[in-house]
N, CA, C and O atoms as a Maestro MAE file, in Angstrom:
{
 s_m_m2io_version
 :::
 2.0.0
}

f_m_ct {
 s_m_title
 :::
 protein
 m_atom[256] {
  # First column is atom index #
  i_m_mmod_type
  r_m_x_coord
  r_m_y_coord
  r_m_z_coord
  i_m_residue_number
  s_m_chain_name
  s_m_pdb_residue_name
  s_m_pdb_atom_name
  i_m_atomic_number
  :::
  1 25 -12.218 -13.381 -18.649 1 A "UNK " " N  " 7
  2 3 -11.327 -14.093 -17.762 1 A "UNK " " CA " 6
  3 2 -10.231 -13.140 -17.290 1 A "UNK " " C  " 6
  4 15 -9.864 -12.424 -18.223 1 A "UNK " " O  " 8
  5 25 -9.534 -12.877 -16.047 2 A "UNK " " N  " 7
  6 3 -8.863 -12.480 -15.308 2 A "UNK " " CA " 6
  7 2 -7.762 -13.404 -15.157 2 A "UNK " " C  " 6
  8 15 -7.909 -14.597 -14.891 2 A "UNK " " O  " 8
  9 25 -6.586 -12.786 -15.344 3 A "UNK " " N  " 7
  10 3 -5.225 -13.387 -14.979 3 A "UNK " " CA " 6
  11 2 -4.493 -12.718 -14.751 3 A "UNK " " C  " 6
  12 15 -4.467 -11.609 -15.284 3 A "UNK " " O  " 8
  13 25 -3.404 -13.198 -13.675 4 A "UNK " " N  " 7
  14 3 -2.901 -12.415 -12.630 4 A "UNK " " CA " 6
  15 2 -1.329 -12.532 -12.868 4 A "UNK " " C  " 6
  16 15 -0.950 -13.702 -12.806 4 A "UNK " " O  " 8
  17 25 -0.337 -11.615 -13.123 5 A "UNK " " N  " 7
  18 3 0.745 -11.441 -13.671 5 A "UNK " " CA " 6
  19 2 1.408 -12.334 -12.178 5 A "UNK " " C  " 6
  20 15 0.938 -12.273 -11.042 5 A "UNK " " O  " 8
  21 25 2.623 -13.138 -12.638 6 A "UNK " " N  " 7
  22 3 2.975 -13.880 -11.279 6 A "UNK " " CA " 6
  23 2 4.308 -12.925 -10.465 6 A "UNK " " C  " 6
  24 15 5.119 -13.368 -9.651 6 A "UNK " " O  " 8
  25 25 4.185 -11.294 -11.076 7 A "UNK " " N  " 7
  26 3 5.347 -10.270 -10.288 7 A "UNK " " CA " 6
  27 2 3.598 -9.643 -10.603 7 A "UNK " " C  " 6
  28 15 3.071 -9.392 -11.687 7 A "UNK " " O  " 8
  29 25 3.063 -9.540 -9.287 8 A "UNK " " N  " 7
  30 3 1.798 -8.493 -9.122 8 A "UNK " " CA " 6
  31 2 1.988 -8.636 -7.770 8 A "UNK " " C  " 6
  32 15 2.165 -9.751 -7.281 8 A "UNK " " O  " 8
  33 25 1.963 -7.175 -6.811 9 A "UNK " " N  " 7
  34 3 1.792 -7.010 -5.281 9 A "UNK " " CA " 6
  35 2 0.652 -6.499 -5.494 9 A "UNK " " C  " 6
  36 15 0.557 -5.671 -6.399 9 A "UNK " " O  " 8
  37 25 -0.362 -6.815 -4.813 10 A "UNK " " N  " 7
  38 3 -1.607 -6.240 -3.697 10 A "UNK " " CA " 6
  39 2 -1.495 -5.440 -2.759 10 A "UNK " " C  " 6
  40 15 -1.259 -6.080 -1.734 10 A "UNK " " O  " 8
  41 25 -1.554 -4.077 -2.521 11 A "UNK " " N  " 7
  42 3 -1.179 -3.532 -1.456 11 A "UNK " " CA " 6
  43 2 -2.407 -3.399 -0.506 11 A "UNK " " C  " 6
  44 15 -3.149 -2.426 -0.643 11 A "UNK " " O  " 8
  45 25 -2.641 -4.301 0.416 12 A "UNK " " N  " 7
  46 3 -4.058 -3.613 1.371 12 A "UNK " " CA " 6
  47 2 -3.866 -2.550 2.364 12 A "UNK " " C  " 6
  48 15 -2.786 -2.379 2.928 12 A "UNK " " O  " 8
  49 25 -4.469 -2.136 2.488 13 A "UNK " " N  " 7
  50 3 -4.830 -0.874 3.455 13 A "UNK " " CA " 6
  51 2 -3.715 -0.303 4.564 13 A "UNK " " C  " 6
  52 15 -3.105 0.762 4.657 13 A "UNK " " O  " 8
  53 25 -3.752 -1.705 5.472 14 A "UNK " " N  " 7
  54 3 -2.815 -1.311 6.801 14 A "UNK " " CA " 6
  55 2 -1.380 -1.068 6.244 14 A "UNK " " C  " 6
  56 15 -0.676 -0.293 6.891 14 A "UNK " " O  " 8
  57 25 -0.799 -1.709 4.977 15 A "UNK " " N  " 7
  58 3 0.237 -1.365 4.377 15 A "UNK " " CA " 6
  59 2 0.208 -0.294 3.824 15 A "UNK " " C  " 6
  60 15 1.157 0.469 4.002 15 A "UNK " " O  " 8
  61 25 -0.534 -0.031 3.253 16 A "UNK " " N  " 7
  62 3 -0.296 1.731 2.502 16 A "UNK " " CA " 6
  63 2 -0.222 2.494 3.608 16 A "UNK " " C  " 6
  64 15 0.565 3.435 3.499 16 A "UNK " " O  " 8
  65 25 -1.071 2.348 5.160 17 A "UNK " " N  " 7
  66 3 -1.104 3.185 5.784 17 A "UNK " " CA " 6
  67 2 0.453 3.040 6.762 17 A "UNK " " C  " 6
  68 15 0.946 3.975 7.393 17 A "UNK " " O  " 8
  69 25 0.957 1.800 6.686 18 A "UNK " " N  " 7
  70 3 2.375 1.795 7.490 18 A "UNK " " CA " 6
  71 2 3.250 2.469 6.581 18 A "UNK " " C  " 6
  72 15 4.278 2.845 7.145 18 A "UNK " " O  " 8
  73 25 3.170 2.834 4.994 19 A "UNK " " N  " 7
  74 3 4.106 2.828 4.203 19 A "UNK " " CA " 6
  75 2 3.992 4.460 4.026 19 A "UNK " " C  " 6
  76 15 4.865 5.104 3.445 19 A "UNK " " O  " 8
  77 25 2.671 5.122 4.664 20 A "UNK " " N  " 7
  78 3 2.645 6.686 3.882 20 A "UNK " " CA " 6
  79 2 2.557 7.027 5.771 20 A "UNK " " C  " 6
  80 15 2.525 8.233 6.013 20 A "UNK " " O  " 8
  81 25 2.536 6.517 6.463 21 A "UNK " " N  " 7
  82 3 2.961 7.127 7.973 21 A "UNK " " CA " 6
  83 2 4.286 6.691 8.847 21 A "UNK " " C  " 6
  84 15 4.449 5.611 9.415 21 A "UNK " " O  " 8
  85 25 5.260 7.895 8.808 22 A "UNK " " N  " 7
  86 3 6.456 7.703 9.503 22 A "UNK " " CA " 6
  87 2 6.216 7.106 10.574 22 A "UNK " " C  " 6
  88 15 6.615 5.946 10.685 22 A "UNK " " O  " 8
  89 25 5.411 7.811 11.786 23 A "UNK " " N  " 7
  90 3 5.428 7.090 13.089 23 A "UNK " " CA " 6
  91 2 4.814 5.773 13.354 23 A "UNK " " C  " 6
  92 15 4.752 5.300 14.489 23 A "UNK " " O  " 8
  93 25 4.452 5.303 12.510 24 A "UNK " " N  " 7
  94 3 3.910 3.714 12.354 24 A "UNK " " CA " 6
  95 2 4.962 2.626 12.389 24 A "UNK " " C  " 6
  96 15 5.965 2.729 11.683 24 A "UNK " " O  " 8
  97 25 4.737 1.411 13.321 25 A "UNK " " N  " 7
  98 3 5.969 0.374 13.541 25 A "UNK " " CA " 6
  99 2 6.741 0.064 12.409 25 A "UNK " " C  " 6
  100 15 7.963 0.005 12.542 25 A "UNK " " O  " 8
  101 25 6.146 -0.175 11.158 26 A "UNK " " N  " 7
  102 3 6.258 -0.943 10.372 26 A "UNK " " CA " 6
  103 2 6.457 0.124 9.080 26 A "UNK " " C  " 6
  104 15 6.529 -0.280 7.920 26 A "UNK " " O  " 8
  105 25 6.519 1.246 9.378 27 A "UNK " " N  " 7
  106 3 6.423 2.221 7.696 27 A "UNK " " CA " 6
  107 2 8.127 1.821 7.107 27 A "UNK " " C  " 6
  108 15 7.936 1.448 5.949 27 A "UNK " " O  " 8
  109 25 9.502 1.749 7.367 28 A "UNK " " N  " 7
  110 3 9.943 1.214 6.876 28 A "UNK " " CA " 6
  111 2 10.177 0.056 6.101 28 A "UNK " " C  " 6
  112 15 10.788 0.019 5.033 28 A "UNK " " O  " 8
  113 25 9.683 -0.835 6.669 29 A "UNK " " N  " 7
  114 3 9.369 -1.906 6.023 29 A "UNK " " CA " 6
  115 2 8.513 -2.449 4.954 29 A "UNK " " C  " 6
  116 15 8.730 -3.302 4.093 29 A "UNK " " O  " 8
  117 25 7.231 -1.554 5.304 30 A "UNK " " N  " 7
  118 3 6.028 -1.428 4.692 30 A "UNK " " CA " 6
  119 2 6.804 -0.662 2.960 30 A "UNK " " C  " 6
  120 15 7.028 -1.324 1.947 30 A "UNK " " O  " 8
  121 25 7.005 0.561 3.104 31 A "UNK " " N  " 7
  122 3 7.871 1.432 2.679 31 A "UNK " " CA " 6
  123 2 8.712 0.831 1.740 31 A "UNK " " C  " 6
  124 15 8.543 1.103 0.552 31 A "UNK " " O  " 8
  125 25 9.722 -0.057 2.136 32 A "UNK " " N  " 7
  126 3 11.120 -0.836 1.296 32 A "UNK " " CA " 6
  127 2 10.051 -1.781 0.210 32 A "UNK " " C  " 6
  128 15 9.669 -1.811 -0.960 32 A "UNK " " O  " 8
  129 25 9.905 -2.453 1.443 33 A "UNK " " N  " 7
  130 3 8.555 -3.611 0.189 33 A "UNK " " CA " 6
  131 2 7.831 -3.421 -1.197 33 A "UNK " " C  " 6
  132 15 8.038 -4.185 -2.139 33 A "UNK " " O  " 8
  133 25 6.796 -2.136 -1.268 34 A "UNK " " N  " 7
  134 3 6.497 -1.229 -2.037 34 A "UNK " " CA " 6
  135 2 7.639 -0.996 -3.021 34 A "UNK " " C  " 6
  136 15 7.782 -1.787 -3.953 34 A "UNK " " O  " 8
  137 25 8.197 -0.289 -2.917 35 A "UNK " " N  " 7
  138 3 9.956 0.351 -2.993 35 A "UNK " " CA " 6
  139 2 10.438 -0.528 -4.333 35 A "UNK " " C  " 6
  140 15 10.642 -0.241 -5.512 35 A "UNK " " O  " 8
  141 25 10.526 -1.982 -3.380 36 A "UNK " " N  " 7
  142 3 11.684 -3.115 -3.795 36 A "UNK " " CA " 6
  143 2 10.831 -3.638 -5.377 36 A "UNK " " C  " 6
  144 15 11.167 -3.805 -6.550 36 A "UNK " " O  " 8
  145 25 9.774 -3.736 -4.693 37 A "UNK " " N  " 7
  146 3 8.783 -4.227 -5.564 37 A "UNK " " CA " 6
  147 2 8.411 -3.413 -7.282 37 A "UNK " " C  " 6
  148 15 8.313 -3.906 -8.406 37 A "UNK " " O  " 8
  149 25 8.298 -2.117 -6.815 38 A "UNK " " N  " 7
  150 3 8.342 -1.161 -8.130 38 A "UNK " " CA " 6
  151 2 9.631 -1.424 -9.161 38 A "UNK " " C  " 6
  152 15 9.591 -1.665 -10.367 38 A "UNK " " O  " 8
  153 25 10.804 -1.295 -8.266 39 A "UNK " " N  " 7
  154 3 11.994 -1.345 -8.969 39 A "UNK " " CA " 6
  155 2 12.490 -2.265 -9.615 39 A "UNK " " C  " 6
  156 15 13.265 -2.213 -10.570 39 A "UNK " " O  " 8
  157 25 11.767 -3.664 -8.772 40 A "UNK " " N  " 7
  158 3 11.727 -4.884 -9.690 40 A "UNK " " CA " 6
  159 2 11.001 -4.902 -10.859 40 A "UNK " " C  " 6
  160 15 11.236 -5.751 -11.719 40 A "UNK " " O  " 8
  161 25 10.169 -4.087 -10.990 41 A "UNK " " N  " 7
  162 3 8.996 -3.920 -12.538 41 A "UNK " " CA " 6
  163 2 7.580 -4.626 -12.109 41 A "UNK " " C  " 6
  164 15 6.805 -5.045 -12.968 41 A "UNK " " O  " 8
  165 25 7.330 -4.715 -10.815 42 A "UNK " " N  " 7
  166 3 5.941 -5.463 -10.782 42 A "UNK " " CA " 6
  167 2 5.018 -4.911 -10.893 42 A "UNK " " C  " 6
  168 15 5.311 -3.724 -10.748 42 A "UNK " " O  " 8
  169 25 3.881 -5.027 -11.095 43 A "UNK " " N  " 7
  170 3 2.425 -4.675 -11.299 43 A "UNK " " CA " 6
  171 2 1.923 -4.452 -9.584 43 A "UNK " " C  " 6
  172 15 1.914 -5.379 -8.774 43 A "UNK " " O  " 8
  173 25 1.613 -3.344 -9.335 44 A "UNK " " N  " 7
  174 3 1.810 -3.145 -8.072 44 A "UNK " " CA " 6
  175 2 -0.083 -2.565 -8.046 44 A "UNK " " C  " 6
  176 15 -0.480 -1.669 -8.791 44 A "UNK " " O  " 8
  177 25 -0.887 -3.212 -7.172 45 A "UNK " " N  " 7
  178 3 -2.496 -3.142 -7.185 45 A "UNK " " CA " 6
  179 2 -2.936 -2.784 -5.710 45 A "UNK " " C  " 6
  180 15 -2.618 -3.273 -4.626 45 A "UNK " " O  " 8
  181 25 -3.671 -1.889 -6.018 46 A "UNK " " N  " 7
  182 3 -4.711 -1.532 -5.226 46 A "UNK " " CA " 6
  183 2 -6.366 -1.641 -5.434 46 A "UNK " " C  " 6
  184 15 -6.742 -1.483 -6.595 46 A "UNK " " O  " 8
  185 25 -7.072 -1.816 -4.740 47 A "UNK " " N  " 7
  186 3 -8.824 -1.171 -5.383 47 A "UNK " " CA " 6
  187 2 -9.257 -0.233 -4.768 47 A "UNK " " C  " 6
  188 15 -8.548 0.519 -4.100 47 A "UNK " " O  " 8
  189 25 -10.452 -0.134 -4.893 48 A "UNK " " N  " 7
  190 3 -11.651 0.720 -4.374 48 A "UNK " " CA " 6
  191 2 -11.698 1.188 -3.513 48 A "UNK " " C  " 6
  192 15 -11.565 2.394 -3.304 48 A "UNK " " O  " 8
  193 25 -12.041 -0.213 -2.296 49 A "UNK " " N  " 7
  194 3 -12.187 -0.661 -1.065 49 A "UNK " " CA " 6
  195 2 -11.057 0.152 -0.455 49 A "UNK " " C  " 6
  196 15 -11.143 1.028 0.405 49 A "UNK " " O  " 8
  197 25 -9.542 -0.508 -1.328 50 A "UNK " " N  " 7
  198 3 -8.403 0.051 -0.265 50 A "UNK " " CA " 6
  199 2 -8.367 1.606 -0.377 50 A "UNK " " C  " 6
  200 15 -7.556 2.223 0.315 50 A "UNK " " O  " 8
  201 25 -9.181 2.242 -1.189 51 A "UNK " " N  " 7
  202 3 -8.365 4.048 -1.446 51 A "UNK " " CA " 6
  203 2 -9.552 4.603 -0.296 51 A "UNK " " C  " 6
  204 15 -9.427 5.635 0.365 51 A "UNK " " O  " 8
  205 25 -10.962 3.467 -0.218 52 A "UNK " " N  " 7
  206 3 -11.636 4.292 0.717 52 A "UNK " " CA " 6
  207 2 -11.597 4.291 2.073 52 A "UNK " " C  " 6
  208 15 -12.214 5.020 2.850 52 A "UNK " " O  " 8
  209 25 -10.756 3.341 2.320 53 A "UNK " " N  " 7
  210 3 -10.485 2.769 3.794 53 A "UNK " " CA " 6
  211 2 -9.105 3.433 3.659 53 A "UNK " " C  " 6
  212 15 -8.742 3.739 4.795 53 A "UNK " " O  " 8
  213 25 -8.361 3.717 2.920 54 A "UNK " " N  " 7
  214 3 -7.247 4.252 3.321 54 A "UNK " " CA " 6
  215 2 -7.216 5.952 3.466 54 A "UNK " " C  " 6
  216 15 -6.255 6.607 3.869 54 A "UNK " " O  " 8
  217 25 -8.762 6.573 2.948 55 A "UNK " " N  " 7
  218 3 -9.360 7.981 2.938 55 A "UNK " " CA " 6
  219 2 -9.785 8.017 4.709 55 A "UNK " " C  " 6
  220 15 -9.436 8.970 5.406 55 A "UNK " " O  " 8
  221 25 -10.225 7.359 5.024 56 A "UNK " " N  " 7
  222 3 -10.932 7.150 6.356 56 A "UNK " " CA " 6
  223 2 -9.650 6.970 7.707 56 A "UNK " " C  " 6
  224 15 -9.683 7.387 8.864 56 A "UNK " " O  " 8
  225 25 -8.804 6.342 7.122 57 A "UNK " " N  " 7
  226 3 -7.942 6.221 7.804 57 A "UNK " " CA " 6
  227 2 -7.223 7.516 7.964 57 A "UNK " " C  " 6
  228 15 -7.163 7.906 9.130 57 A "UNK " " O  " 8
  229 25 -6.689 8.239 7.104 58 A "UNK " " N  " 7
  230 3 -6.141 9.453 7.177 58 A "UNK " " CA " 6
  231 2 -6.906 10.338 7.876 58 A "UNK " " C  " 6
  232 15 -6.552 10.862 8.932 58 A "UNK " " O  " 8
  233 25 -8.264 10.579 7.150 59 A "UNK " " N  " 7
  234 3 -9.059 11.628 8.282 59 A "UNK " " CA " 6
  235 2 -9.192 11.326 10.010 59 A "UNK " " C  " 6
  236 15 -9.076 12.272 10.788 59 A "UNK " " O  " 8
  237 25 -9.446 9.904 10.519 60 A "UNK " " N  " 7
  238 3 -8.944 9.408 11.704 60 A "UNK " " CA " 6
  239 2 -7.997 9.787 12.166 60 A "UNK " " C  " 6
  240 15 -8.135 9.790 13.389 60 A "UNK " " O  " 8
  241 25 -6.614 10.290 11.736 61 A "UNK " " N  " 7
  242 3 -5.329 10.876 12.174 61 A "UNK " " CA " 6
  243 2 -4.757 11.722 11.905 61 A "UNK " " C  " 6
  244 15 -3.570 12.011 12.055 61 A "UNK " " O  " 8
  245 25 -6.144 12.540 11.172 62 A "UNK " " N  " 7
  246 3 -5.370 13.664 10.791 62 A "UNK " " CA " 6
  247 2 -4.807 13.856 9.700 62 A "UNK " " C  " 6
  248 15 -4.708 15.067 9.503 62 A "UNK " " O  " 8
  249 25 -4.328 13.173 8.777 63 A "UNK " " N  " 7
  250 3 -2.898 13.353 7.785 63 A "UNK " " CA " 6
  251 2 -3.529 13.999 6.739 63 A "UNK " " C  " 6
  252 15 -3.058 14.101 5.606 63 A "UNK " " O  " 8
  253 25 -4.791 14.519 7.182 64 A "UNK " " N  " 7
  254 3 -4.285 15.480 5.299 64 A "UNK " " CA " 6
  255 2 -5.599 15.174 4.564 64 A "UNK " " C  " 6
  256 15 -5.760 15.554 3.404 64 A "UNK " " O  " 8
  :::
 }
 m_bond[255] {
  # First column is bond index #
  i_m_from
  i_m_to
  i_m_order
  :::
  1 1 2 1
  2 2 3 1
  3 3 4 2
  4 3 5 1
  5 5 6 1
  6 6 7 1
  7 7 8 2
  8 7 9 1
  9 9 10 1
  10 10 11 1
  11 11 12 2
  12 11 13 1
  13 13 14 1
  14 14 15 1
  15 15 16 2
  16 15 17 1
  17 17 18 1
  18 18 19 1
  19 19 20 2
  20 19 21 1
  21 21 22 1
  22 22 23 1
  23 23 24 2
  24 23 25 1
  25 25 26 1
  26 26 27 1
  27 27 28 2
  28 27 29 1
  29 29 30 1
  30 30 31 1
  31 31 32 2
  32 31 33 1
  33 33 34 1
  34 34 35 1
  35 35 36 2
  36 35 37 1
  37 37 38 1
  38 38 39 1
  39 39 40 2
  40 39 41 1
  41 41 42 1
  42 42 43 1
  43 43 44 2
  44 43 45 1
  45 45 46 1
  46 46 47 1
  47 47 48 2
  48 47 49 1
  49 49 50 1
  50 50 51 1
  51 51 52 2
  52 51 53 1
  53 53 54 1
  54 54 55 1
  55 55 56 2
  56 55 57 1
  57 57 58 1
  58 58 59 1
  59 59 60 2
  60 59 61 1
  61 61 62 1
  62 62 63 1
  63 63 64 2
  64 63 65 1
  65 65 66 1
  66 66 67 1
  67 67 68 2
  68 67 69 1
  69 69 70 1
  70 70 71 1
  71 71 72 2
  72 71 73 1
  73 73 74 1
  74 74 75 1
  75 75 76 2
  76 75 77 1
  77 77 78 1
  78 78 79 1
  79 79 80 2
  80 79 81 1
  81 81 82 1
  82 82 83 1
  83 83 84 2
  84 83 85 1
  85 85 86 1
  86 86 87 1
  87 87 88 2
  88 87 89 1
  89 89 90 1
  90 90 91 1
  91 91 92 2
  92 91 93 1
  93 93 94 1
  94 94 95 1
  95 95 96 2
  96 95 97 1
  97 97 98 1
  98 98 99 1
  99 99 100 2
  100 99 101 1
  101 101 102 1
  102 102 103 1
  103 103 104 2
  104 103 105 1
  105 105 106 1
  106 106 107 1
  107 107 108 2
  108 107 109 1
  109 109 110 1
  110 110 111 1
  111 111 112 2
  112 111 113 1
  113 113 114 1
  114 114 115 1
  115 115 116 2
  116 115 117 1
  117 117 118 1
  118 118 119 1
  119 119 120 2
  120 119 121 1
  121 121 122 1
  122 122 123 1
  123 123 124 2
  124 123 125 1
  125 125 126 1
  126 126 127 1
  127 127 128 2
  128 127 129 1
  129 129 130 1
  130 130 131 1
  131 131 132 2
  132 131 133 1
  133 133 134 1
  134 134 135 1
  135 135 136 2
  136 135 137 1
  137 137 138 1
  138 138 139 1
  139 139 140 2
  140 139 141 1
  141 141 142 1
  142 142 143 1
  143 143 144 2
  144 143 145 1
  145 145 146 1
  146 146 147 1
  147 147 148 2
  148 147 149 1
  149 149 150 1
  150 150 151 1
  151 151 152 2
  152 151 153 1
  153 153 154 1
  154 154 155 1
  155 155 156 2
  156 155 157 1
  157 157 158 1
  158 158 159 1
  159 159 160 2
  160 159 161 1
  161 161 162 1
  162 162 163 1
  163 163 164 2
  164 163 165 1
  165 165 166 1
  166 166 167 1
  167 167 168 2
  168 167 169 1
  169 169 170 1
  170 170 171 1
  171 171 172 2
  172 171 173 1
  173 173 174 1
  174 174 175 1
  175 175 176 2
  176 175 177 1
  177 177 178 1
  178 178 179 1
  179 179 180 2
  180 179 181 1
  181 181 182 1
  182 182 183 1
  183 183 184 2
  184 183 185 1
  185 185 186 1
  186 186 187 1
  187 187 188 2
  188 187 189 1
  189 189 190 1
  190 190 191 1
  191 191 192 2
  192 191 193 1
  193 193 194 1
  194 194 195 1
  195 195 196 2
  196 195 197 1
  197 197 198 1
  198 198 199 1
  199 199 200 2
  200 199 201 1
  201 201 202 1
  202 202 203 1
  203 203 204 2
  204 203 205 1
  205 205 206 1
  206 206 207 1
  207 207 208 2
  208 207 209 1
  209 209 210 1
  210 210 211 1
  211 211 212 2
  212 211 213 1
  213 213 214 1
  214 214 215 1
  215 215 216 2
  216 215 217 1
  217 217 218 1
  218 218 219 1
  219 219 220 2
  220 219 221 1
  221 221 222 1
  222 222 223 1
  223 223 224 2
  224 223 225 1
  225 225 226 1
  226 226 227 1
  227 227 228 2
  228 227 229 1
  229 229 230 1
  230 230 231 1
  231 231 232 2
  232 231 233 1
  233 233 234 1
  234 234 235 1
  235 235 236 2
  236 235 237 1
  237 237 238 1
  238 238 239 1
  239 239 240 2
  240 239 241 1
  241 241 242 1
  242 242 243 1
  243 243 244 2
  244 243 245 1
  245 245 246 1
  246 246 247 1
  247 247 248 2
  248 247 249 1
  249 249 250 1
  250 250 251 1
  251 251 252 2
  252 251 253 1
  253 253 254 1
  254 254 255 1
  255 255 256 2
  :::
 }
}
C-alpha cells in the first residue's frame, strides 16, 4: 500500500522546465514554488516519465 505524505509536491515536467529556464514566463514562479516548498520540509517528487521528458526537453533547446 502507498500513502501519500499530505506536505508532498509533484513536480511535472513543464514546471521543472519553467523552474530550471530563466527565459521562460513562469521560471520565477515555477522557481519560488519549488523553493517555498523545500523550505517548508515537504517531500518534493518527481518520476521517470518526468526526468525523461524533461531530458528531451533540454536537448530541444539546447540547455545542456
Amino acid at each position: 500500500m502507498v500513502t501519500m505524505d499530505d506536505k508532498a509536491l509533484f513536480v511535472d515536467t513543464i514546471v521543472l522546465v519553467y523552474a530550471n529556464v530563466v527565459e521562460t514566463p513562469f521560471h520565477e514562479r515555477a522557481l519560488a514554488t519549488i523553493n517555498a516548498a523545500h523550505e517548508a520540509g515537504w517531500t518534493i517528487w518527481i518520476n521517470r516519465q518526468v526526468i525523461l521528458e524533461y531530458q528531451a526537453a533540454c536537448r530541444s533547446v539546447d540547455m545542456g
